[in-house]
Each structure stands twice: as C-alpha cells, then as structure tokens.
C-alpha positions as CSV (number, residue, x, y, z in Angstrom):
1,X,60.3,-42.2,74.1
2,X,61.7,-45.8,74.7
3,X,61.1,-46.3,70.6
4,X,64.0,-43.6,69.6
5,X,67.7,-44.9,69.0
6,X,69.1,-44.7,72.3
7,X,68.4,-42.8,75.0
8,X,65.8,-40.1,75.7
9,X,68.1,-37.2,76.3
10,X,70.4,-38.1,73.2
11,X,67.6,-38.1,71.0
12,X,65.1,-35.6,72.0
13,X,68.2,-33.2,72.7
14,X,68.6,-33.3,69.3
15,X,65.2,-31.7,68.2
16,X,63.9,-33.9,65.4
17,X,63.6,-37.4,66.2
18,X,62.0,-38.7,62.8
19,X,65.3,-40.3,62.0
20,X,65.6,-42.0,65.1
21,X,62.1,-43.9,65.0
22,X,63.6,-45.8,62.6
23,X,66.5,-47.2,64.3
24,X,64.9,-48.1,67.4
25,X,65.0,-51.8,68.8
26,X,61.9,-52.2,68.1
27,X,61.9,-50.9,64.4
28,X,64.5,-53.4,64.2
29,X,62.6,-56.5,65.4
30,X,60.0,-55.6,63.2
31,X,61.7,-55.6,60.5
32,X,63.1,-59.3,61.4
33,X,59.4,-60.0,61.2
34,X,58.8,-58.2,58.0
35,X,61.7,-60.0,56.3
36,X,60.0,-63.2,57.7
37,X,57.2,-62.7,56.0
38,X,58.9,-61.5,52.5
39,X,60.4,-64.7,52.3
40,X,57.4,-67.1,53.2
41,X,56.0,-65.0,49.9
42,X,58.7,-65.2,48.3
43,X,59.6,-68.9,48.9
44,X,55.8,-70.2,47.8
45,X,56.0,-68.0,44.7
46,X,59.0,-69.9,43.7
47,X,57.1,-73.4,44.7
48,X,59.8,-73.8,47.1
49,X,56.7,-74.6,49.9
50,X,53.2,-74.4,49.4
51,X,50.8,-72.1,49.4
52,X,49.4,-73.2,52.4
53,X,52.6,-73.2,54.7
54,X,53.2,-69.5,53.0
55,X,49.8,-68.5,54.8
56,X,50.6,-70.4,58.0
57,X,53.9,-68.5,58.5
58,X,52.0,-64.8,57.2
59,X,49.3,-65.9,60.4
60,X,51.8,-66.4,62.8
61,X,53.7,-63.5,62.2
62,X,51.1,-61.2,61.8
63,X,49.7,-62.5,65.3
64,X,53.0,-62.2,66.6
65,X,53.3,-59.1,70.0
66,X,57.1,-58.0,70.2
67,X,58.3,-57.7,73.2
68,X,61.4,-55.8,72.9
69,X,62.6,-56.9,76.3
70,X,61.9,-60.6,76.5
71,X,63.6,-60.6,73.0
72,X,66.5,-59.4,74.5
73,X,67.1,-61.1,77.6
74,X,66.7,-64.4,74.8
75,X,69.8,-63.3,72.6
76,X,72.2,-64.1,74.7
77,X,72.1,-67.5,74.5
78,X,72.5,-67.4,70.8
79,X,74.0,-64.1,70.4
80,X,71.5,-62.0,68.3
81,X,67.8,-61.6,68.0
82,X,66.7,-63.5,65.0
83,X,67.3,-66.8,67.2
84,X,64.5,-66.3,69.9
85,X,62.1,-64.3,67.2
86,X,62.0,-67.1,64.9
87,X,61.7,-69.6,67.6
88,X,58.7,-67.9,69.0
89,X,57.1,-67.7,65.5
90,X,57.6,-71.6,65.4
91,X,55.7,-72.2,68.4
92,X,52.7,-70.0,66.9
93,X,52.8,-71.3,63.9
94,X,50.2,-74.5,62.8
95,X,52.7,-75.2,60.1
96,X,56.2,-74.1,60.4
97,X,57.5,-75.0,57.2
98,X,56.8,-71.7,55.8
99,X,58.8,-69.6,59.1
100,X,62.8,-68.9,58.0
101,X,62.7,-71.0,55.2
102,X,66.2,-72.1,54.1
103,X,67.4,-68.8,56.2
104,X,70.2,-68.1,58.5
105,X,69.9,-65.9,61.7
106,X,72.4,-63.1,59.3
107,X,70.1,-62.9,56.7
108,X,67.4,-61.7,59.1
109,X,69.3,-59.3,61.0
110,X,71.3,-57.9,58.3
111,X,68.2,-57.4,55.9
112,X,66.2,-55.9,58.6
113,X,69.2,-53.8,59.4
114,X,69.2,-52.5,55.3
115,X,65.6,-51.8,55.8
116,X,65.9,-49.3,59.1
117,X,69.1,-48.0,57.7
118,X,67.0,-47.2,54.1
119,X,64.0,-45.5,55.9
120,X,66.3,-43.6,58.0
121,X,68.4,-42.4,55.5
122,X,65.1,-41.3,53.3
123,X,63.7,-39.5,56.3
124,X,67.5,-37.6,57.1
125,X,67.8,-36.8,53.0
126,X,64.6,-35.0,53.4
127,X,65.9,-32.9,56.7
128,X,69.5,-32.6,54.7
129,X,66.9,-30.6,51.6
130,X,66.0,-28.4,54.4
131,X,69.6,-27.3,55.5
132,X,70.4,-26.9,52.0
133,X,67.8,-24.6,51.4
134,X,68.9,-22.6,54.3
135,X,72.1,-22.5,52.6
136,X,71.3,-21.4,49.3
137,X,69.0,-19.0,50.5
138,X,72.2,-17.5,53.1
139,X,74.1,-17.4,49.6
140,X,71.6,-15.9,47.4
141,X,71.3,-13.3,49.8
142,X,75.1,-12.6,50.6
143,X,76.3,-13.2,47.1
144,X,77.9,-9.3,47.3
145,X,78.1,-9.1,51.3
146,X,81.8,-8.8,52.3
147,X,83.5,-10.4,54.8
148,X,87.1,-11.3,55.5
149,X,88.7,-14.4,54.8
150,X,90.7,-15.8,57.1
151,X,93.4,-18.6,57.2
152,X,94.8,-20.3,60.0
153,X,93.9,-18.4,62.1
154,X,94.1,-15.1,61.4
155,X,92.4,-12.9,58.6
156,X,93.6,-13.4,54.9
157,X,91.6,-11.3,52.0
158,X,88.4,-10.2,51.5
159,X,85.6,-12.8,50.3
160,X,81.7,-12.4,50.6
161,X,79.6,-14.4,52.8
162,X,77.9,-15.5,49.9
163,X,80.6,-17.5,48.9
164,X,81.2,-18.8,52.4
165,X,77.5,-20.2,52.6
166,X,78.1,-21.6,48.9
167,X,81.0,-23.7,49.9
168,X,78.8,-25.1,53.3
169,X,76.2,-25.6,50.9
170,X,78.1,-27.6,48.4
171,X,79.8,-29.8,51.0
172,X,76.1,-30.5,52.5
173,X,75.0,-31.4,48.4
174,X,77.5,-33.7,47.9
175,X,77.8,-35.4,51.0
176,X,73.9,-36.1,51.1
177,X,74.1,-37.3,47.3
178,X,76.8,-40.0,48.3
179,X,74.7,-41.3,51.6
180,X,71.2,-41.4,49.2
181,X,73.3,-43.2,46.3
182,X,75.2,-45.7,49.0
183,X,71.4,-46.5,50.9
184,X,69.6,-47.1,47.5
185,X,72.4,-49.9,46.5
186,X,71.6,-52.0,49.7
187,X,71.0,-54.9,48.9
188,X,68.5,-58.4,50.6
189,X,71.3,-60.7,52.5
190,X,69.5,-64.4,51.8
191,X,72.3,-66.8,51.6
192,X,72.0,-69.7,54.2
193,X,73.9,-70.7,57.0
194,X,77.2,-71.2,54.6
195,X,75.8,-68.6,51.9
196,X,75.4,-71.7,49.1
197,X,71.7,-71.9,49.3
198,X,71.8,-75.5,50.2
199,X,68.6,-74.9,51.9
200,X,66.3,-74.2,49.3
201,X,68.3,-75.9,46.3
202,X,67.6,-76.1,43.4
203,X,64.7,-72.8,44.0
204,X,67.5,-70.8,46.2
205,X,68.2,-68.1,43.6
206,X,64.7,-67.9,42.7
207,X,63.6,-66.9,46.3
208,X,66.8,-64.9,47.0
209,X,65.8,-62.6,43.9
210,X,61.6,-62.3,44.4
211,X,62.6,-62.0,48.2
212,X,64.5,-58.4,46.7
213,X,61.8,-57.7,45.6
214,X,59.1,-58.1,47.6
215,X,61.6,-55.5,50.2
216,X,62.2,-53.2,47.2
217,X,66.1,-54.1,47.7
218,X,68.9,-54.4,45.7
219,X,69.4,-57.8,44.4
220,X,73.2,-58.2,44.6
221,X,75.7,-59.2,46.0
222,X,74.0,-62.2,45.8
223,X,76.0,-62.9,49.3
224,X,77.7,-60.8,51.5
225,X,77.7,-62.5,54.7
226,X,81.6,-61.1,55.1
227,X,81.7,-58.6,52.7
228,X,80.5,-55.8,54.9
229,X,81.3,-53.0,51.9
230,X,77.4,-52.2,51.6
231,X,76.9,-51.0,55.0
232,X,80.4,-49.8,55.5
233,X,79.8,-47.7,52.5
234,X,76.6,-46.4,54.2
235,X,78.4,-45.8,57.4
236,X,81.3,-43.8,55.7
237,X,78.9,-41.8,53.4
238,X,77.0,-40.8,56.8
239,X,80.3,-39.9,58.8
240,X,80.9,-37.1,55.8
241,X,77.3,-35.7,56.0
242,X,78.1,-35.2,59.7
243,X,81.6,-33.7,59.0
244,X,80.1,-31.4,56.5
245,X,77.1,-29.9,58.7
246,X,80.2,-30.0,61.2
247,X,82.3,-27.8,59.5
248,X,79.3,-25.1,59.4
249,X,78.7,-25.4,63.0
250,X,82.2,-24.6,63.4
251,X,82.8,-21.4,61.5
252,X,79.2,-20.3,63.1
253,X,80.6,-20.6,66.7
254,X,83.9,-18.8,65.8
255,X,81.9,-16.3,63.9
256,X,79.9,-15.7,66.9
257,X,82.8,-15.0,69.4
258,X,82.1,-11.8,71.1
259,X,85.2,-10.5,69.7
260,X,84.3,-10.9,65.9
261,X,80.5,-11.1,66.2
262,X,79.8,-11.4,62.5
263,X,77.2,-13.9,63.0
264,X,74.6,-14.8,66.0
265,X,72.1,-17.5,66.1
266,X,67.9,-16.4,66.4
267,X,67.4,-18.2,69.6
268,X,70.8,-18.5,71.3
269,X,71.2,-20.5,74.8
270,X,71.8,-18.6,78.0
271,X,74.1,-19.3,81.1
272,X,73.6,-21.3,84.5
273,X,75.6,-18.7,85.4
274,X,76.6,-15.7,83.3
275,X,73.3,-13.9,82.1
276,X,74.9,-11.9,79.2
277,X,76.0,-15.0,77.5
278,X,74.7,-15.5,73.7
279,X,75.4,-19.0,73.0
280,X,75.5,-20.7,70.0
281,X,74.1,-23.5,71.4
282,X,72.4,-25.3,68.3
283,X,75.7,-24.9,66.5
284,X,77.8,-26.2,70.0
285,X,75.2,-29.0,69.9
286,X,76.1,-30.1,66.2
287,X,79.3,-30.0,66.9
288,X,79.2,-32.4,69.7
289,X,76.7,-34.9,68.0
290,X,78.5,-34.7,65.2
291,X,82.6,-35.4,67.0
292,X,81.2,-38.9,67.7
293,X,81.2,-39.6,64.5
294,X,84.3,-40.8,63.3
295,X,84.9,-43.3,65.8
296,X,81.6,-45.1,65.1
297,X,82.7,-45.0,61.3
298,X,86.2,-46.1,62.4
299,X,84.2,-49.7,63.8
300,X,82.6,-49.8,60.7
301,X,85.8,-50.0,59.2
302,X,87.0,-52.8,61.5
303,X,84.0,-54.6,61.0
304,X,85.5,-55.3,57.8
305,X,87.6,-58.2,59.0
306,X,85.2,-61.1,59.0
307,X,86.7,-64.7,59.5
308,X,85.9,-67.6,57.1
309,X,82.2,-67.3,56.4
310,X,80.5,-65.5,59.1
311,X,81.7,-62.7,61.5
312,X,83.2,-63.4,65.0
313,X,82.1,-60.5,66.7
314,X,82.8,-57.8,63.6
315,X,79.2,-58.4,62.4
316,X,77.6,-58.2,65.9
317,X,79.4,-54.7,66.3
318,X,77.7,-53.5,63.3
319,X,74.2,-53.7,64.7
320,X,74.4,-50.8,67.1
321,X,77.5,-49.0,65.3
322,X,75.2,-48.4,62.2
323,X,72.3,-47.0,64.2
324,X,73.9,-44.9,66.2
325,X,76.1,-43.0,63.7
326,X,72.8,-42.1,61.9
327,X,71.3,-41.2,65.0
328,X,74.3,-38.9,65.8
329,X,74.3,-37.9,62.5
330,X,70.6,-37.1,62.1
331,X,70.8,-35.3,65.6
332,X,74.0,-33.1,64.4
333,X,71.7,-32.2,61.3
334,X,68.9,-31.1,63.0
335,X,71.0,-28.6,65.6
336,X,72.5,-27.0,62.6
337,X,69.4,-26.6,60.7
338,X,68.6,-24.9,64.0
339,X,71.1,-22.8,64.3
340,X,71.0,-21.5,60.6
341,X,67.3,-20.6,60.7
342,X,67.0,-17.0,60.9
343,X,70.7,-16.4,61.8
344,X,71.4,-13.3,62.3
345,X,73.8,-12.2,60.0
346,X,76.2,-8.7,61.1
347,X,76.7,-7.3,57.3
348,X,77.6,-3.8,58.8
349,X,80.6,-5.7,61.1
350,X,81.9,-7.9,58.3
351,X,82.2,-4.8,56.0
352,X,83.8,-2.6,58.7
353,X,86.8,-5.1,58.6
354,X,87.4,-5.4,54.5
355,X,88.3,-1.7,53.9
356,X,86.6,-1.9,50.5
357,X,88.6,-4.3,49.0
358,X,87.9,-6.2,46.3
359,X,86.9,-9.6,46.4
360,X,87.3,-11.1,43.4
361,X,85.2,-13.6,41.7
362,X,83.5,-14.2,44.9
363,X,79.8,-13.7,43.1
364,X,80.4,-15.5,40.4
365,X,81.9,-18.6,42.0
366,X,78.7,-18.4,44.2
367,X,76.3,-18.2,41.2
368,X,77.6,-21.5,39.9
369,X,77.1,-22.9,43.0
370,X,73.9,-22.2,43.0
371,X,73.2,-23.4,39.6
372,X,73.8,-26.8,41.0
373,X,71.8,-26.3,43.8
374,X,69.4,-29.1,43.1
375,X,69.9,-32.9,43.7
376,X,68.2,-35.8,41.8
C-alpha cells in the first residue's frame, strides 16, 4: 500500500485506487528517471552527445534501484528530488556526459509530474465513462418518472427523475471533457537553469522538441518554468469533475433522508450505534473526498505567482497539491460510482407527492441529453 498517493486509509477508503498508483512517490521518481533517459535519446539523436555517452546514461539508469526513502531524506539539502537522483545516476554512470544533459532540476520534476498527472487522468477518464453510464442509464430509465422539484429548499413543480439524472450526467460529460482536453495539452518542460537553452546551444531546440516526443508530450510552451497555466489548468479542470460528482452525492443524501426517501443506496452503511440506520455512505464519502477540493485548487491558483525565473516556493507547492487533488478527486469519483450502482430508486413515493401534474418538457429535454451522451 505504501505505492498509492498518500495514506493507506485515504486511498483504499476510497475503493478504486487505479488512479492513485500513478501519483505515488515512487511513480514520481520514476518518472524523473524516465525523463532522464528521454533526453540522453533525445540529446544523441540531435548529435548533441554521442552515441556512446547516450548508452552510458540508458545503463545507468536502467541499473538504477529507487529508494523512495533515501531519496527523500536527500532533498532537503537541495529542496527537491531531481538533485540527489541525478547525482546518484552520475556516480553509476562510466560516462556521465549523457545523464541531465543541458537540464535543470525543474525540467525533471515538472515533466515527470506531466507524465503521472497524464496517466492518472487517462485512468480517472475511464472511471468518469463508468459514472456516466450509470447516469444515462438512471435517465433512460426515468425519462417519464415524476418527481418534484424543489428550490431552495422546499418543493417547486413537478419534473421527472429522468431529467434530474440528465442534468448530473451532463455536468459529469463536460467536466470530464475539459480535464481530458487540459491533460492532453501538457506539455515536456526542457529549458535549462535560466530557460535559454545555453546548455545545449546551438542543438537546444532540437532536443527540447525530439525529447516531446520521445514522452508523447506536447511540444509548447517551449518554456514554462513560471508560467504554471498548464498544470493550473489541469488542477482547475479536476476541482470541477469533483464538484460535479459532488453535486450528485448531494441531492442522493437529501433524497435519501428518512423523511423524503425517494432514493436509497444498494449497499448502505450501518451505525456504531443506531441499527436502523440506512446510510448513504458512498454518497457521504464523495462528498467529503470531494470538499477538499477547492482548497487544493485554490494553491494551484497561488502557485501562479512565480518570481523572476524560477518559483520560490510556489513551484515546490505544486508537487503534492497536484497529486493530491486527483487523488481526492479520483477517490470522490469512485464513492459516487458506488453509490449510484443499483440505487434504489422509490418511483411509487416520488409520484405520491406530484398529484399528477404535468411536467412539462421534462422527456424531451432529457432525450437531447442523451443524444449527446457520448464523448470523443
């Protein structure tokens, strides 16, 4: 369990930890190392070093044990990881002028960062197809099944439930379309210690660009050593995923009040001490991975303040921040796709409360939600 996010209640809590195998320390040094060896390739293809040197570096690295610990206890001296890791990789290395060639420490961490954010947004888009399949599924069903509407606080008109699991579904769509779109456009950070390249003049473009794509990244902003907007962007997208699954975990557990009992969970959690309880638990558990969320995006957004040409703190807050709004994130999606799996829905009680009334163009509002119902 020590290779999830963070710890092994958060994580395992949460149900589904396929997300959070990305975003583990370890993933992270490794993919320091992998970006390593991308740009020994990458370098030698662009005769920057030889092909020799290239091989040297691809040895060490690939003989190279993490140990995620003594890694660790070494950044503090230099403040982040890429320091100790590429000094270790010098020391195995029978030629290091192939290891970090014409790198800076940010170009390390914040590519490897792009990669385990990339790979753990691929792995949450494919849970986020799962909850919207629920969804759609809940509207099909429900497209005539009315239920009252209700408005701040207390019951409006008539609407169908069909509708109501359209508009969840529609939130989930969009909000997982702008997260894939925003983790696609990351981009390889290879930009030196002052982000001119002087390193690997005049080949430094040439590298920066095969180094892209060696990783399968995107290849601009050539620099963005302190412009944070690609990983903000990211951050933000995922803070309105876990809003949206939010907002369903919300009107579940008010739904499920023993006074309105429209809806109830398959599974609900009991009580340590009141036996006829029916939690909603999976939705209560959403709810709470999902609160965190704006406050990690709100770093994000500080993070956005970095001095002269590299961050004084803002980009070390990142590291972490990032990782652990996804993890939240993917955690919040997994409890709701647990909670809407086989809910129970209460047709009978919903229609006992509408009196007949009409409800519009509920059904046909839902239908063209539906029609959108699949994403690129």
């Amino acid at each position: 369990m020590s290779d999830l996010s963070r710890t092994t209640y958060s994580d395992v809590a949460g149900g589904d930890t396929r997300v959070h195998e990305h975003l583990s320390d370890r993933a992270f040094l490794a993919a320091i190392l992998e970006f390593e060896r991308a740009l020994a390739d990458a370098a030698a293809e662009a005769g920057h070093i030889s092909p020799e040197s290239a091989q040297a570096a691809r040895d060490a690295i690939d003989a190279h044990q993490l140990d995620v610990t003594a890694i660790a206890a070494a950044s503090a001296a230099g403040g982040n990881p890429a320091i100790p890791l590429v000094a270790a990789l010098k020391e195995q290395a029978a030629d290091t002028a192939g290891i970090h060639v014409g790198a800076t420490s940010q170009d390390a961490v914040d590519t490897a960062l792009v990669l385990c954010v990339r790979r753990a947004v691929r792995e949450l888009d494919g849970q986020l197809s799962d909850v919207e399949t629920l969804l759609a599924d809940l509207a099909a069903t429900h497209r005539d099944s009315p239920v009252m509407g209700r408005t701040l606080g207390q019951q409006a008109l008539p609407t169908t439930f069909g509708l109501i699991a359209g508009g969840w579904l529609e939130a989930v769509r969009e909000s997982a379309r702008q997260l894939g779109l925003a983790a696609e456009a990351l981009p390889v950070q290879y930009a030196g210690a002052t982000g001119n390249l002087v390193a690997t003049h005049p080949h430094g473009i040439d590298v920066h660009d095969r180094l892209a794509r060696h990783l399968r990244l995107a290849d601009r902003p050539l620099v963005w050593h302190t412009n944070r907007l690609p990983l903000v962007s990211v951050g933000l997208a995922t803070a309105q995923v876990a809003g949206a699954v939010r907002k369903i975990a919300g009107d579940i557990i008010v739904s499920s009040a023993t006074e309105i009992a429209e809806l109830a969970e398959a599974t609900p959690g009991g009580s340590s001490s009141m036996p006829h309880k029916a939690n909603p638990a999976a939705a209560v558990a959403c709810d709470g991975y999902a609160r965190r969320t704006p406050g990690l995006a709100a770093t994000l957004l500080d993070t956005l303040d970095c001095r002269w040409q590299r961050g004084t703190g803002s980009w070390h807050a990142e590291w972490q921040t990032i990782r652990d709004l996804l993890a939240a994130t993917a955690s919040a999606v997994a409890r709701l796709h647990a909670s809407l799996d086989g809910i129970r829905v209460h047709t009978d009680t919903m229609a006992q409360r509408t009196a007949d009334r009409a409800t519009g163009h509920a059904a046909e509002i839902t239908d063209l939600i539906l029609e959108g119902e699949t994403r690129d």
